[in-house]
N, CA and C of each residue as an Amber inpcrd file, in Angstrom:
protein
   501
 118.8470000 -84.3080000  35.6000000 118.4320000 -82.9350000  35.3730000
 117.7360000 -82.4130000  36.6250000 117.9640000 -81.1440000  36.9260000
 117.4470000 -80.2830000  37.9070000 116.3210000 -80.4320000  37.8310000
 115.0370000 -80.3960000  38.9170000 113.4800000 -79.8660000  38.6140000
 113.3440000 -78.9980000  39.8350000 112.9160000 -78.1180000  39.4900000
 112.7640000 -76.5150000  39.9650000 111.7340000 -77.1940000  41.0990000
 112.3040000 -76.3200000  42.3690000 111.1660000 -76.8360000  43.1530000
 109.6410000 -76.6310000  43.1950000 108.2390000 -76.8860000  43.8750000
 107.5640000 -76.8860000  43.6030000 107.0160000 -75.3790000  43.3500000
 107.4370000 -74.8290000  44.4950000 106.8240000 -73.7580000  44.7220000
 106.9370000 -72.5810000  43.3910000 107.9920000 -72.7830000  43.2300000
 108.7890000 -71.9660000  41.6790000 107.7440000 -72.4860000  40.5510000
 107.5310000 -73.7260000  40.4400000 106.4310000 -74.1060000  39.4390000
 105.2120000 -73.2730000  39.7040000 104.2710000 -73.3420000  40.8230000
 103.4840000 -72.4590000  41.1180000 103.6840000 -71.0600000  40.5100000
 104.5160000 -70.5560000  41.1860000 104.7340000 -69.0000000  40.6380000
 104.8430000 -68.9310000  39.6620000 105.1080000 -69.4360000  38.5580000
 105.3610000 -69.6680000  37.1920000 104.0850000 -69.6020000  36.6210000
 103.3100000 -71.2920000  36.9090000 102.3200000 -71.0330000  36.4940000
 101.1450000 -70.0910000  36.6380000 101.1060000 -69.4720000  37.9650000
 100.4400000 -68.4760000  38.3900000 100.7750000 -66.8680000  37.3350000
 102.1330000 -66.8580000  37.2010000 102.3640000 -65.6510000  36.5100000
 101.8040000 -65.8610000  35.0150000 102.1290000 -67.2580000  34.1800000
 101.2820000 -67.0400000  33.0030000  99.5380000 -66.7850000  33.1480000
  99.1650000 -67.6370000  34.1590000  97.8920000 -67.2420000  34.0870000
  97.3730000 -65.6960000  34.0510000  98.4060000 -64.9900000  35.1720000
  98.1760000 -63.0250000  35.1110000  98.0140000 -62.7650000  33.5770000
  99.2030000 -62.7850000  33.2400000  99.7810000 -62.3490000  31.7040000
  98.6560000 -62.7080000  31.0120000  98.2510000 -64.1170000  30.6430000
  96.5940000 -64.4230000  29.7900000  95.4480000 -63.6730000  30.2570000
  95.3450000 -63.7680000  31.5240000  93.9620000 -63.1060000  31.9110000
  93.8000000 -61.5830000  31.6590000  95.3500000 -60.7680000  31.8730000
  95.7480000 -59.2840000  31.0540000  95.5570000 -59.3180000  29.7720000
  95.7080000 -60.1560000  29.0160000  95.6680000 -60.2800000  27.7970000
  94.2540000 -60.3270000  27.6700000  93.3140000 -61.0540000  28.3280000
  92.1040000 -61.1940000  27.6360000  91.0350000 -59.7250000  28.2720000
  91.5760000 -59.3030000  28.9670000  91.0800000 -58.0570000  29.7570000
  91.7020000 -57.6040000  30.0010000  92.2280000 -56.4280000  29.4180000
  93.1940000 -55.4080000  29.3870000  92.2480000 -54.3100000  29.9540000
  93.3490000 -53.3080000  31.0790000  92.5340000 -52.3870000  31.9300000
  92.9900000 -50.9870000  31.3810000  93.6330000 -50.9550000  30.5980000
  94.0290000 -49.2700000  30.2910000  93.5650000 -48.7850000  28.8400000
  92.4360000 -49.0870000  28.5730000  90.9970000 -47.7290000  28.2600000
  91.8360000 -47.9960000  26.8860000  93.2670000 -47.9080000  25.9530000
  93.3280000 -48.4840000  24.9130000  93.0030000 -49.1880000  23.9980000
  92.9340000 -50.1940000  24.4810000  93.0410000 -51.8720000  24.0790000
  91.2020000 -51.5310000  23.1080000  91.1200000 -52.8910000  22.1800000
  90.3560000 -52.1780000  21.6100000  88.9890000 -53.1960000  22.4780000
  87.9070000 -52.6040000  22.2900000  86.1150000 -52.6650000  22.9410000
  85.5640000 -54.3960000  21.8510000  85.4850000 -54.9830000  22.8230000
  84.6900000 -56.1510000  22.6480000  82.8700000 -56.2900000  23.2340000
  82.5590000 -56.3290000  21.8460000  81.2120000 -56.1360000  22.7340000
  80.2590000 -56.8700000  21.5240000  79.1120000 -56.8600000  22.1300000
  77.6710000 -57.8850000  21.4960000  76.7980000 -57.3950000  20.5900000
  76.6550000 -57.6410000  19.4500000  75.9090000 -56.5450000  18.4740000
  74.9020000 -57.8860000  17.8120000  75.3070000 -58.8930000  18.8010000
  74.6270000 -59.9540000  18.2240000  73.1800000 -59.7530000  18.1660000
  72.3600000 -60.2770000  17.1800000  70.8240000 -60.5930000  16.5340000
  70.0640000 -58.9710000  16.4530000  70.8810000 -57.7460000  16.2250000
  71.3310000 -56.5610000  16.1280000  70.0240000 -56.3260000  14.7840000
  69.5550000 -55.4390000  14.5490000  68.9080000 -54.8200000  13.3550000
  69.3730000 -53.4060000  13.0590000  71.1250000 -53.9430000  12.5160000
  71.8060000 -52.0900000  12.6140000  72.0760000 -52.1800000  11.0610000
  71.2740000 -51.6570000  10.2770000  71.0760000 -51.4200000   8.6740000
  72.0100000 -50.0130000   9.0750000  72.6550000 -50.0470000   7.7230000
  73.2670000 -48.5660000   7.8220000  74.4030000 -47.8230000   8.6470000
  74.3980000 -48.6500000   9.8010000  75.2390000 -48.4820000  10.7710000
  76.6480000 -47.5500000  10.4270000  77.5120000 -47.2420000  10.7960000
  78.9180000 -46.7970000  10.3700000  79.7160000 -47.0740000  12.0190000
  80.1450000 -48.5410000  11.4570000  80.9220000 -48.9880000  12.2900000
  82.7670000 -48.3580000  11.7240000  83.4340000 -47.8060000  11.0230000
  84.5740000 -47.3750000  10.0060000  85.4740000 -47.2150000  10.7990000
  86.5190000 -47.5720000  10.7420000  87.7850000 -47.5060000  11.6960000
  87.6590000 -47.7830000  13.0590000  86.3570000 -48.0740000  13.1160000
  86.4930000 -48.5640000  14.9310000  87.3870000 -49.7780000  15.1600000
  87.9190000 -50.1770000  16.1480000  88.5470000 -50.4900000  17.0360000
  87.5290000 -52.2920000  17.7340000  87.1500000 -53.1470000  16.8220000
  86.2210000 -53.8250000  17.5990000  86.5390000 -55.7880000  17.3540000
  87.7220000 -55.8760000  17.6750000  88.1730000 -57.0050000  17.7860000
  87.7850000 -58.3110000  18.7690000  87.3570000 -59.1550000  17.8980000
  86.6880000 -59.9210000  19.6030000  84.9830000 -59.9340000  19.5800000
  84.7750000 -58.7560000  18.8810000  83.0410000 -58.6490000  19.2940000
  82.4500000 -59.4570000  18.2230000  80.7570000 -59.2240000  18.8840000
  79.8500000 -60.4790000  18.2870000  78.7100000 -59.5010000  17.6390000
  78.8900000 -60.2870000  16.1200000  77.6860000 -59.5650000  15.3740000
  76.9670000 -60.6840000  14.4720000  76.6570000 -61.7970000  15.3170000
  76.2750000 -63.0630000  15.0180000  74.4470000 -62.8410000  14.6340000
  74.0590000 -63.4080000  13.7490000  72.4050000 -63.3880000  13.5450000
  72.5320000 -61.9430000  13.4770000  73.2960000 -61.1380000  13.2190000
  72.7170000 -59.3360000  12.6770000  72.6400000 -59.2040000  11.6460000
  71.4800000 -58.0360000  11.0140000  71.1610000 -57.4630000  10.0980000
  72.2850000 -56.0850000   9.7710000  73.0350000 -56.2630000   9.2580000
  73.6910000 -55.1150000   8.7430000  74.1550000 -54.5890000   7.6080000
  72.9350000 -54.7230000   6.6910000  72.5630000 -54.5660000   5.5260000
  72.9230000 -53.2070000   5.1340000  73.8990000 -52.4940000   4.5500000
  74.4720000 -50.9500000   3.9510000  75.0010000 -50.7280000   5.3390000
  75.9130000 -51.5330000   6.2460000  76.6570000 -50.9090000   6.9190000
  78.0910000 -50.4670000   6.7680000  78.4680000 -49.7910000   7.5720000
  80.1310000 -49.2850000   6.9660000  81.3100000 -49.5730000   7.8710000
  81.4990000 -51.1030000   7.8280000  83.1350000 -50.8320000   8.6580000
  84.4400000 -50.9250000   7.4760000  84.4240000 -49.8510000   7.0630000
  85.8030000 -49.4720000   6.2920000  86.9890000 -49.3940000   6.8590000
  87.7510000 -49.7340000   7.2600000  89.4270000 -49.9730000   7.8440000
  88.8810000 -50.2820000   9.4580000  87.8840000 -51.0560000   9.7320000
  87.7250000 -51.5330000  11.1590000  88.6900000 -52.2380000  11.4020000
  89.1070000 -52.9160000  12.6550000  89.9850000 -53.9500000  13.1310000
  88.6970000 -54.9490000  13.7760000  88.5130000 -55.6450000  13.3010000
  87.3550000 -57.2790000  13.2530000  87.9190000 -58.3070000  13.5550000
  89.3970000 -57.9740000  14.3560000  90.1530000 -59.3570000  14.1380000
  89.1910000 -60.3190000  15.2970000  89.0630000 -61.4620000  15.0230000
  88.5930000 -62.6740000  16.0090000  86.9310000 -62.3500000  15.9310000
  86.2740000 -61.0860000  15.5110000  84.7010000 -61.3610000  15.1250000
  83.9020000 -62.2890000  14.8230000  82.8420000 -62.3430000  15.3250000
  82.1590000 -63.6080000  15.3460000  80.5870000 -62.7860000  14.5310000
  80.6730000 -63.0330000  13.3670000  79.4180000 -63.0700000  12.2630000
  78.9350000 -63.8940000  11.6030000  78.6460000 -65.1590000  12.3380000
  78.0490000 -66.2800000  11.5120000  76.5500000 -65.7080000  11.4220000
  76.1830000 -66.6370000  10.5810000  74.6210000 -66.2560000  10.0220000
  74.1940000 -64.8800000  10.0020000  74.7340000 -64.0480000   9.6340000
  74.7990000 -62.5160000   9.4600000  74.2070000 -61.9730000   8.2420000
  73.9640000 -60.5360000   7.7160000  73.6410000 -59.9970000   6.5700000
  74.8170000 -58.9440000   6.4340000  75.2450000 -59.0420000   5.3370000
  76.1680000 -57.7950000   5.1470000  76.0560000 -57.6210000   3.7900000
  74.4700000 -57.5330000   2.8660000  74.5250000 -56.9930000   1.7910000
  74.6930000 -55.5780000   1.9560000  75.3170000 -55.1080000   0.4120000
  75.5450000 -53.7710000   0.0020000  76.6260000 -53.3490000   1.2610000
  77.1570000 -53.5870000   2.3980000  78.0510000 -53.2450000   3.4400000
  79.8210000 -52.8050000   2.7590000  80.1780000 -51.7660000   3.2910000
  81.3570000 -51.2080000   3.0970000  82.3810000 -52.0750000   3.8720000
  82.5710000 -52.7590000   3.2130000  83.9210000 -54.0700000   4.1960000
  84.8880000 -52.9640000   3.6710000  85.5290000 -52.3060000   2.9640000
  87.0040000 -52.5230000   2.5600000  87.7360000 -51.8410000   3.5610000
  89.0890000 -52.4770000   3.0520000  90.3040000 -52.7370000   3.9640000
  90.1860000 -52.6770000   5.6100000  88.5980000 -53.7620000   6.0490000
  88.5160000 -54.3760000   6.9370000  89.5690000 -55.2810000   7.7200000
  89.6350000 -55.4950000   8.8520000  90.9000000 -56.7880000   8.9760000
  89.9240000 -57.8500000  10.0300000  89.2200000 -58.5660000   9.2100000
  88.6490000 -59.8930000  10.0130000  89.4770000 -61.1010000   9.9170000
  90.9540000 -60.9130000  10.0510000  91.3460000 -61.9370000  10.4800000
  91.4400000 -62.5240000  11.8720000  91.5450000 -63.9000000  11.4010000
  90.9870000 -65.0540000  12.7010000  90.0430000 -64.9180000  13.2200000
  88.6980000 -64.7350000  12.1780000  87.2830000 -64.4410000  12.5870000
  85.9910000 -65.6120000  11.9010000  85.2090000 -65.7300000  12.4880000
  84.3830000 -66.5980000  12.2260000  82.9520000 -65.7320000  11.4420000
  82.9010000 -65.9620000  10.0000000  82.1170000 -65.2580000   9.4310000
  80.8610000 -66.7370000   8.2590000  81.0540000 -67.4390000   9.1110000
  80.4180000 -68.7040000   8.3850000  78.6310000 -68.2090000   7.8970000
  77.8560000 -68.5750000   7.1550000  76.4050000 -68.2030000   6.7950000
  76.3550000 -67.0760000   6.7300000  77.2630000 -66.3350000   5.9830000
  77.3340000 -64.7720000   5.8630000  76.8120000 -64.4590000   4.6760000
  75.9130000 -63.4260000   4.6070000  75.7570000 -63.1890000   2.8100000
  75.9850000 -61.4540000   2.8800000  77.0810000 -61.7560000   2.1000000
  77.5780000 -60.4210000   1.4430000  77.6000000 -60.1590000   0.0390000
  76.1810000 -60.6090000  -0.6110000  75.6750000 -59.7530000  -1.5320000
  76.3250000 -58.1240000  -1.9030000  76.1060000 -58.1640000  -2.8530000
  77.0020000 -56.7910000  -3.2160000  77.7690000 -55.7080000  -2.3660000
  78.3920000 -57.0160000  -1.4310000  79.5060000 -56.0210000  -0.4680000
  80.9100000 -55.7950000  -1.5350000  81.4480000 -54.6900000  -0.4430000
  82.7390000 -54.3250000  -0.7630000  83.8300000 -54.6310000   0.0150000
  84.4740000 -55.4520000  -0.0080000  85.2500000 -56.4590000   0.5690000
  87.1070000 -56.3240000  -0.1010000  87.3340000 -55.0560000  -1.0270000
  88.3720000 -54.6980000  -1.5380000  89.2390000 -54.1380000  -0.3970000
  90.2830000 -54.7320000  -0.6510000  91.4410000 -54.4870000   0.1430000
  91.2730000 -55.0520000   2.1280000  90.5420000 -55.9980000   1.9350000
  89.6320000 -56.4930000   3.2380000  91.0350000 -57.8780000   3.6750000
  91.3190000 -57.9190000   5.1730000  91.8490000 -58.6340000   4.9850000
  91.2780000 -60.1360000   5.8990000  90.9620000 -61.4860000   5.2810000
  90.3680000 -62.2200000   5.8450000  90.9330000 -63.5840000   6.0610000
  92.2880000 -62.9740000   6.8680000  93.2410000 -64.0320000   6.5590000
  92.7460000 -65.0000000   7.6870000  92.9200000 -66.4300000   7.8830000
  92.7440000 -67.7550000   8.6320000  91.4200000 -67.5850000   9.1360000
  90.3250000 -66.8020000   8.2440000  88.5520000 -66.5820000   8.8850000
  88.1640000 -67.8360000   8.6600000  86.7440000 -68.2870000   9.1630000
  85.9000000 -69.6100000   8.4280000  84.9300000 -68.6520000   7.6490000
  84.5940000 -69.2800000   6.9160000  84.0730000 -68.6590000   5.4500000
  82.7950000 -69.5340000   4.6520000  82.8620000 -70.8170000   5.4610000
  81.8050000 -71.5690000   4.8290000  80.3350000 -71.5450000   4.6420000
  79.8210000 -71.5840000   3.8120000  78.6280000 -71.5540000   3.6550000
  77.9100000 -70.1570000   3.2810000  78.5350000 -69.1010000   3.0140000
  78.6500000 -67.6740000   2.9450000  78.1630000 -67.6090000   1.3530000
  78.0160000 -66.7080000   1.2050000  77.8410000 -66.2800000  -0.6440000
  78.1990000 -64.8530000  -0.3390000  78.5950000 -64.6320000  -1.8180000
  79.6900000 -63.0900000  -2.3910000  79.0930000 -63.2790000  -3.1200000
  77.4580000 -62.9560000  -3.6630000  76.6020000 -62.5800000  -5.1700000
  77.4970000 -61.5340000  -5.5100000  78.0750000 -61.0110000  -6.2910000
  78.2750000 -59.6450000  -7.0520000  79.2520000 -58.5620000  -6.0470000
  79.9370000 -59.2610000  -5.1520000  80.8300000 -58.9220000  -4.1480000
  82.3640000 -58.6280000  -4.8920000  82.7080000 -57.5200000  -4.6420000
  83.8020000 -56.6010000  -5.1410000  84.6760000 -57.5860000  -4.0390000
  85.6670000 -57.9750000  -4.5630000  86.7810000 -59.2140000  -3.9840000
  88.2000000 -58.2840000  -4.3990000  88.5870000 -57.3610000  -5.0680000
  89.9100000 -56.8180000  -5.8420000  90.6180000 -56.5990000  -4.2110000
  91.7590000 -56.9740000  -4.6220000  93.1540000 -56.9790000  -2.8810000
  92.6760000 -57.5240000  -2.0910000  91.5330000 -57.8880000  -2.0060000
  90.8570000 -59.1510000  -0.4420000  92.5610000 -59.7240000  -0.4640000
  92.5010000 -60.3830000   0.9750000  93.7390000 -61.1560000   1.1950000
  92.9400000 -62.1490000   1.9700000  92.7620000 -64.1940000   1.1600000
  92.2000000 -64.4090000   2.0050000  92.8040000 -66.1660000   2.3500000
  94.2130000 -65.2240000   2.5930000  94.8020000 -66.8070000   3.1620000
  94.5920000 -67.3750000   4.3410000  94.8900000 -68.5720000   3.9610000
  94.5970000 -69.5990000   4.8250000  92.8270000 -69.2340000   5.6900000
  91.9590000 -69.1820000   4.6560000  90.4000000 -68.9610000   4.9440000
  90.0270000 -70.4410000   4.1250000  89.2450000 -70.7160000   5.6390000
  87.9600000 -71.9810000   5.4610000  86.6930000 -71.5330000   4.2530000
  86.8200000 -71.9380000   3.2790000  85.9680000 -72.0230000   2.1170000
  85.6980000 -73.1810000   1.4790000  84.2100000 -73.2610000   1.3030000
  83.6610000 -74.6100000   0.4580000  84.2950000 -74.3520000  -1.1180000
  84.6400000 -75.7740000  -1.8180000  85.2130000 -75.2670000  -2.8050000
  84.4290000 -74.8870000  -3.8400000  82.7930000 -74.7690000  -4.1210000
  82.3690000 -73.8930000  -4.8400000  82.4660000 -72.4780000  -5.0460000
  82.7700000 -71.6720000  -3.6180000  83.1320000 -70.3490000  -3.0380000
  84.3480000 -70.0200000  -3.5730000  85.1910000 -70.5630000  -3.2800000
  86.9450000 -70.5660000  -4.0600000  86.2790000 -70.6010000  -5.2600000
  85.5370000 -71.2780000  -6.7600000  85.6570000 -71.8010000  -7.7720000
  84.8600000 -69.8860000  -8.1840000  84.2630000 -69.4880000  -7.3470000
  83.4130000 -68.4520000  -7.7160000  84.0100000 -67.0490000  -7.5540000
  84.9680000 -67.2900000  -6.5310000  85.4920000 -65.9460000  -6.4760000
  87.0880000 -65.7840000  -7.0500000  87.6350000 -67.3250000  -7.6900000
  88.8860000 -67.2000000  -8.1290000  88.3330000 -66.4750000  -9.8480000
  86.7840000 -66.7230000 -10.3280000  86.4000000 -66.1590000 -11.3310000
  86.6730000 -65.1440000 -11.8050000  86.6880000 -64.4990000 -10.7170000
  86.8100000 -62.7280000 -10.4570000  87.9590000 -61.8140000  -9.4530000
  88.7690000 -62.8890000  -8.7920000  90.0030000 -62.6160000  -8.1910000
  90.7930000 -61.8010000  -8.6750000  91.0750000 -60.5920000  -8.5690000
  92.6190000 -59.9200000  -9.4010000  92.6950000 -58.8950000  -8.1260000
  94.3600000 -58.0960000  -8.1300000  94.4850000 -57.2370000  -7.1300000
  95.4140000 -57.8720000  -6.1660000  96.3830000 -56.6660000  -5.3190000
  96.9930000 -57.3660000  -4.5780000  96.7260000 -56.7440000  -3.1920000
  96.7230000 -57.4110000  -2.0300000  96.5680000 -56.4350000  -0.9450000
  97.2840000 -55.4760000  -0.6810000  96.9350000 -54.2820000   0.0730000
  98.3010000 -53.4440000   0.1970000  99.1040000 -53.6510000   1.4420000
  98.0890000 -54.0360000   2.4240000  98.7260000 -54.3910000   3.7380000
  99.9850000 -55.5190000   3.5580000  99.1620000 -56.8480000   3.1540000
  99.8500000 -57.7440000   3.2550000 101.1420000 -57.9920000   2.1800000
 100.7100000 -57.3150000   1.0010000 101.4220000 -57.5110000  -0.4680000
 100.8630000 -59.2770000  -1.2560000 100.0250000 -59.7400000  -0.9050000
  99.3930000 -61.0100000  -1.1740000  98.3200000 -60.8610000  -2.2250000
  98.4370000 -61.2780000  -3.4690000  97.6440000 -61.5910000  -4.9490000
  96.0940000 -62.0830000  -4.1960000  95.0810000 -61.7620000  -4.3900000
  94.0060000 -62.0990000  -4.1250000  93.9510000 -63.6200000  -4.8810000
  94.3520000 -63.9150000  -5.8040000  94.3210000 -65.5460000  -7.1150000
  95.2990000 -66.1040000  -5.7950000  96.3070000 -65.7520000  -5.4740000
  97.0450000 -66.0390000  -4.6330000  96.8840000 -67.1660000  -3.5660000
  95.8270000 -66.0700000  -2.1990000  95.5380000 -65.9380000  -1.4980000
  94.3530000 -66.9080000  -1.3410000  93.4660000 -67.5850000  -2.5550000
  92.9090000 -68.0630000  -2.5910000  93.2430000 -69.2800000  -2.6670000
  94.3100000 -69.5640000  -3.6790000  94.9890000 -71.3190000  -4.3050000
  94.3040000 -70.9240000  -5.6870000  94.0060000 -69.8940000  -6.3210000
  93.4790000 -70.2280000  -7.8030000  94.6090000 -70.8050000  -8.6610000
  94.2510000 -71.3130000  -9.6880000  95.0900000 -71.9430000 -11.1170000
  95.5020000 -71.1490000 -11.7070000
């Protein structure tokens, strides 16, 4: 078999590296804003349809905040507050939301597909169309929210009982 000479390897590998490093820093003012909201005291906030994939709202207080149809994909909210908070039809997928307490959030039609999820509590958390496949959950969390699971997402078309593994 042929092996490409060296130099061709170089350029190769040099060009994926462009392409990733574009990817992780994109320059045309589109792409959506990654940024630090970490150990944050934003009660109330109205984060709602923003655009904030990537960013960090780790150790924040965001107790009655509102990201309603945000894009959260890859968010990082471990040890966070999001009682009473307007999640729905959020999309925190592939996001890290571990020690989260979302006490009487609204998390309907939210989608939290392949998130980590452990150690979190949903006291009295509106779950109806959540989509939350393939999400890292302790299995008391699954046992608590398949209780109250019904609804299907609209994005995805995925049964919340589903989405979970309920019986």
């Amino acid at each position: 078999m042929l092996q490409p000479p060296p130099i061709l390897k170089t350029a190769i590998l040099g060009l994926l590296l462009l392409l990733s490093f574009t990817a992780l820093f994109p320059v045309d003012g589109a792409a959506a804003k990654s940024l630090s909201f970490s150990h944050g005291a934003l009660y109330g906030r109205d984060f709602s349809g923003q655009s904030l994939a990537g960013s960090g709202f780790a150790n924040a207080n965001m107790e009655g905040a509102d990201f309603s149809g945000a894009d959260l994909r890859g968010a990082v909210f471990s040890a966070s507050i999001l009682r009473h908070a307007n999640l729905r039809g959020a999309d925190f997928s592939g996001g890290m939301l571990d020690q989260t307490d979302f006490a009487r959030a609204d998390l309907r039609d939210a989608l939290l597909v392949e998130t980590i999820l452990l150690r979190s509590t949903f006291d009295y958390t509106e779950i109806e169309g959540a989509d939350f496949t393939d999400a890292i959950l302790d299995g008391a969390q699954v046992r608590w929210l398949c209780s109250k699971a019904k609804g299907v997402n609209p994005k995805t078309g995925v049964a919340t009982r589903d989405s979970l593994g309920c019986p």
